[in-house]
C-alpha positions in Angstrom: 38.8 -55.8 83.5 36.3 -56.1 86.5 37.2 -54.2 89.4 37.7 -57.2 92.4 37.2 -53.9 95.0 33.7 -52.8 93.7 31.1 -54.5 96.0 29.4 -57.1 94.1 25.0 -57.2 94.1 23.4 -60.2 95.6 22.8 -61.2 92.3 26.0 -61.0 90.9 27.6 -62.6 94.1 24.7 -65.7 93.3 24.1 -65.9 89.7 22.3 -69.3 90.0 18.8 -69.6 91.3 20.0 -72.9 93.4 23.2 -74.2 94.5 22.2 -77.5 92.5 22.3 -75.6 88.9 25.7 -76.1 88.8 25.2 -79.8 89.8 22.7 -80.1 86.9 25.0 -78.3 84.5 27.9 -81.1 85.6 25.1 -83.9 84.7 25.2 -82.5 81.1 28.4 -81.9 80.9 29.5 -85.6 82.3 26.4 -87.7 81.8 25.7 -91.4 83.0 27.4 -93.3 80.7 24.3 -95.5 80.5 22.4 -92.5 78.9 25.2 -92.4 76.2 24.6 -96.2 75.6 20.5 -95.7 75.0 21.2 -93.8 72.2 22.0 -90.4 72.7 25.1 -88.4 70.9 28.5 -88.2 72.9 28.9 -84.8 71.0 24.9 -83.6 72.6 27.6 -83.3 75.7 28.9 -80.7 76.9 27.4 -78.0 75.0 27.7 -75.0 77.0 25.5 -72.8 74.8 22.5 -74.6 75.7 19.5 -72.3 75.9 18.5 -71.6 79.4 21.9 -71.6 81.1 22.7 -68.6 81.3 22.7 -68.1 84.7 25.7 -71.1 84.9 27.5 -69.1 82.4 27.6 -65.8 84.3 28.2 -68.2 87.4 31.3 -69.0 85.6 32.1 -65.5 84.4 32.5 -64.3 88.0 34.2 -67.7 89.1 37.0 -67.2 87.0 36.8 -63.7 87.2 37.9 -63.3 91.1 39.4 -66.9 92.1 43.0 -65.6 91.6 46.0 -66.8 93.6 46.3 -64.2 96.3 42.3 -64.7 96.8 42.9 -68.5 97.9 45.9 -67.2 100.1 43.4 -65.1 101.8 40.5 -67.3 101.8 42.3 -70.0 103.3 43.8 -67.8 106.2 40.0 -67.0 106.8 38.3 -69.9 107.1 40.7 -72.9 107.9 41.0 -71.1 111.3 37.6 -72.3 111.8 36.7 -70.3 114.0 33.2 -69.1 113.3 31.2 -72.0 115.0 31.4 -75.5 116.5 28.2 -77.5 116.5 27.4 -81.2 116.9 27.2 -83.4 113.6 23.5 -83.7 113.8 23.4 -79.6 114.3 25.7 -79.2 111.1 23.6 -81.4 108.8 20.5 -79.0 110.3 22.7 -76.0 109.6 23.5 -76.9 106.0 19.8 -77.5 105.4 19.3 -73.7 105.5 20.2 -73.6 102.0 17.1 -75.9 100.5 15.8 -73.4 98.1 12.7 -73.3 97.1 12.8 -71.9 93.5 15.0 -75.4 92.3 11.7 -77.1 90.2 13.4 -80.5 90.1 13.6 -81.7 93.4 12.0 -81.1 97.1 14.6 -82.4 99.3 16.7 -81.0 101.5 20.9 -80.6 101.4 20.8 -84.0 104.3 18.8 -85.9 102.2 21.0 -85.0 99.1 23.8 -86.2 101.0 22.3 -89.4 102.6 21.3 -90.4 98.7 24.9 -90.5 97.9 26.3 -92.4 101.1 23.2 -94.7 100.4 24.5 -95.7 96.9 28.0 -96.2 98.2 26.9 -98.8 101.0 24.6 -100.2 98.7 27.4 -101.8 96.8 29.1 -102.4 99.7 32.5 -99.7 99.7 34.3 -99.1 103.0 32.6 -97.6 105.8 34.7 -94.9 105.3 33.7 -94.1 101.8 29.8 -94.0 103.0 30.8 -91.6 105.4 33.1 -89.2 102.9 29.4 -89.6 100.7 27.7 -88.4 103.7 30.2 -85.1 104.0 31.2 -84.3 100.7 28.9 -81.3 100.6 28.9 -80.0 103.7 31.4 -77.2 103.0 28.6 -75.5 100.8 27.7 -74.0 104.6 30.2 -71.3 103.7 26.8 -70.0 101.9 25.7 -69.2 105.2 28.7 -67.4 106.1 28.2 -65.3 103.2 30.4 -66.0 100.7 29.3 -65.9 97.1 28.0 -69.1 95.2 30.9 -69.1 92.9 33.6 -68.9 95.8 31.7 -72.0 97.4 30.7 -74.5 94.7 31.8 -75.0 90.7 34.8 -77.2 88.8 38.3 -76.3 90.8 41.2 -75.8 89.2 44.9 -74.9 90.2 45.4 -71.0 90.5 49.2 -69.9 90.1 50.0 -71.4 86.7 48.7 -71.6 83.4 44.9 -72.2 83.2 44.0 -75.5 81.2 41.9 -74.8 78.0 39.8 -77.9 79.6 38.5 -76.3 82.3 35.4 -75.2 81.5 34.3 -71.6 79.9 38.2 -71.0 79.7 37.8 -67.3 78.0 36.2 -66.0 80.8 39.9 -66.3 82.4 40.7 -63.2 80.2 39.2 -61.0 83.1 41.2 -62.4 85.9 44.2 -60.0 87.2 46.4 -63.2 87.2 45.8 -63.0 83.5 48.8 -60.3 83.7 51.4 -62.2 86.1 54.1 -63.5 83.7 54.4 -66.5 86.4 51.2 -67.7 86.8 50.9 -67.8 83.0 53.8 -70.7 82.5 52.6 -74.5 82.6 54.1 -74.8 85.7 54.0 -71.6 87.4 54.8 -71.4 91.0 55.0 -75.6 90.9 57.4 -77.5 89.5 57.1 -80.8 87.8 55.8 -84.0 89.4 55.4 -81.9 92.9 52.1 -83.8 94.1 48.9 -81.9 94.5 49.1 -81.6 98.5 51.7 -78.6 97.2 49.1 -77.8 94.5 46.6 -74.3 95.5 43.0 -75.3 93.5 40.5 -72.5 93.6 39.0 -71.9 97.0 35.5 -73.8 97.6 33.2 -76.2 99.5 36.0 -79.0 98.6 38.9 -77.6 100.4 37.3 -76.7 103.2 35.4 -79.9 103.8 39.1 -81.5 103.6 40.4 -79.8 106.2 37.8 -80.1 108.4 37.6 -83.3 108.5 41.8 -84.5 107.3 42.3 -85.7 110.8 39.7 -87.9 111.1 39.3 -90.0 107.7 42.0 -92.5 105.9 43.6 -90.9 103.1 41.1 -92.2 100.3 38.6 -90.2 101.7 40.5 -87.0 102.0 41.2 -87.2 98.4 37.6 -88.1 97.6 36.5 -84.4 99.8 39.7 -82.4 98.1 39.2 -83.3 94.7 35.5 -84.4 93.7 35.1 -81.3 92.0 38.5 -80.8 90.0 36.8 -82.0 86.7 39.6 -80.8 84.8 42.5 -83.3 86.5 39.9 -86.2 87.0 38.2 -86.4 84.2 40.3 -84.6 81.7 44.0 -85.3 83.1 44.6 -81.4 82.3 47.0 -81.2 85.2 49.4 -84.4 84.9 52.5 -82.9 84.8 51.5 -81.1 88.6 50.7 -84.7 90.1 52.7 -87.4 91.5 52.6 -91.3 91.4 50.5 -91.5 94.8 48.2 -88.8 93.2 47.7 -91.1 90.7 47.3 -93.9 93.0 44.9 -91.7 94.9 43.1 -90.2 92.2 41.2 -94.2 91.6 39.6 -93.4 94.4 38.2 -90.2 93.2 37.3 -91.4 90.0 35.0 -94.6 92.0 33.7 -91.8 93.6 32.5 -89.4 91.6 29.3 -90.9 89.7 28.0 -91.7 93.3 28.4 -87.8 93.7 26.6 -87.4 90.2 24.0 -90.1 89.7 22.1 -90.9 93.1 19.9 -87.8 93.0 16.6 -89.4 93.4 13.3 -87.0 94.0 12.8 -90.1 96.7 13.6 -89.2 100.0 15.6 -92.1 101.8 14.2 -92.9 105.1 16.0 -91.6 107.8 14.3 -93.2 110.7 15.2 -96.7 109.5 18.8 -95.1 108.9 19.6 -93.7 112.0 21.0 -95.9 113.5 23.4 -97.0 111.0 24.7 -93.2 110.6 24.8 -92.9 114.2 27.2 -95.2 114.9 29.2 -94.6 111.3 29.7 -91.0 112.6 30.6 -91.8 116.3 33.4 -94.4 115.0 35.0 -91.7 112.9 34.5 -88.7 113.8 34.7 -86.1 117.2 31.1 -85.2 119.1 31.3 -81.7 117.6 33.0 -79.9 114.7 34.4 -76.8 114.3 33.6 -74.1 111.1 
């Protein structure tokens, strides 16, 4: 079993050569279902031994290595302090755009532009305000990059940590190294939950998702909150894994996830939207909802 004490290399803290592998790995794993329609095997999916991926696959190994219970405890007590900056929205989005990297071949756009393409397909057919705007900030917890945490505690699919791991989540032996592997608790379908007791009571592994939730929880209706929490907990939302943890306004919630999510997959466009004919728009989107400046 790894030791979680030994100091990790940079490359084994950030297997992927971009943050948006993992994204591309996620459009092969849960493709448009349009593609599926022009002809193309629904068993071609999700085949994680495709050549070339191995860097998603030892992503994965160290994800499910280290994101064990007492790690969330402690990550959350870290970060949802926020106390490490406070900039202006317009500062943030220039703050997150550190992490453009330059190795990722398929596009040259930058982490705002990313973002804008996916509130831009939202408003284009004509969602709440408030779901362009969720569009706009589902990524912006990936800044704990620039905090220095590793790649896999930042992106990659969540999943509840205190209870028995869901053969659906994805690369499920690599669980085998993770020290809650050998707490008798967290190996029972319910674990530290009980049945039914709603997700808000519900740890997922720590990540951009979480964070972004609590950043912005005060500020968004509750559609949107569930849209930041949960857009990357694959295993509930698109393979109901986890049913017997949620209740019925999880379910009632989890719609709105689920009319999310392909804007979150699909919009990725090597077309850069243009931002001086947005402005304005976004401007007045972001002073409606949310506070001058944020805290991280």
């Amino acid at each position: 079993m790894n030791d979680p004490n030994q100091p990790l290399s940079s490359v084994e803290q950030n297997p992927l050569a971009s943050l948006d592998v993992w994204e591309d790995d996620l459009l092969e794993r849960y493709p448009d279902p349009e593609s599926i329609a022009q002809g193309k095997a629904t068993e071609e999916y999700r085949n994680y031994e495709t050549p070339g991926r191995d860097s998603v696959k030892e992503f994965y190994r160290l994800n499910h290595t280290y994101q064990t219970y007492d790690f969330v405890q402690g990550k959350k007590a870290e970060f949802l302090a926020f106390n490490k900056k406070e900039m202006s929205v317009w500062d943030a989005f220039q703050f997150l755009n550190q992490l453009v990297d330059d190795s990722d071949p398929d596009t040259d756009l930058d982490q705002f532009q990313h973002l804008l393409q996916t509130s831009e397909a939202i408003r284009a057919d004509g969602h709440p305000d408030w779901m362009v705007l969720a569009g706009l900030f589902h990524d912006m917890g990936k800044v704990l990059c620039l905090f220095g945490e590793p790649q896999w505690a930042v992106v990659g699919d969540t999943f509840p940590v205190g209870c028995a791991w869901s053969d659906k989540i994805v690369y499920p032996e690599y669980f085998a190294n993770n020290s809650d592997a050998g707490v008798e608790r967290y190996q029972t379908k319910y674990g530290v939950y009980s049945h039914g007791c709603g997700l808000r009571n519900v740890d997922l592994s720590w990540g951009h998702d979480e964070y972004v939730y609590h950043m912005l929880k005060d500020y968004l209706p509750e559609p949107a909150l569930y849209m930041l929490r949960y857009h990357s907990f694959y295993s509930q939302h698109r393979e109901q894994a986890y049913d017997h943890l949620m209740d019925d306004h999880d379910r009632e919630m989890f719609q709105w996830v689920k009319l999310f999510n392909p804007y979150d997959l699909y919009s990725k466009n090597p077309v850069a939207p243009d931002w001086k004919e947005l402005k304005p728009y976004y401007e007045g989107l972001v002073k409606k909802y949310l506070p001058e400046r944020i805290k991280f």
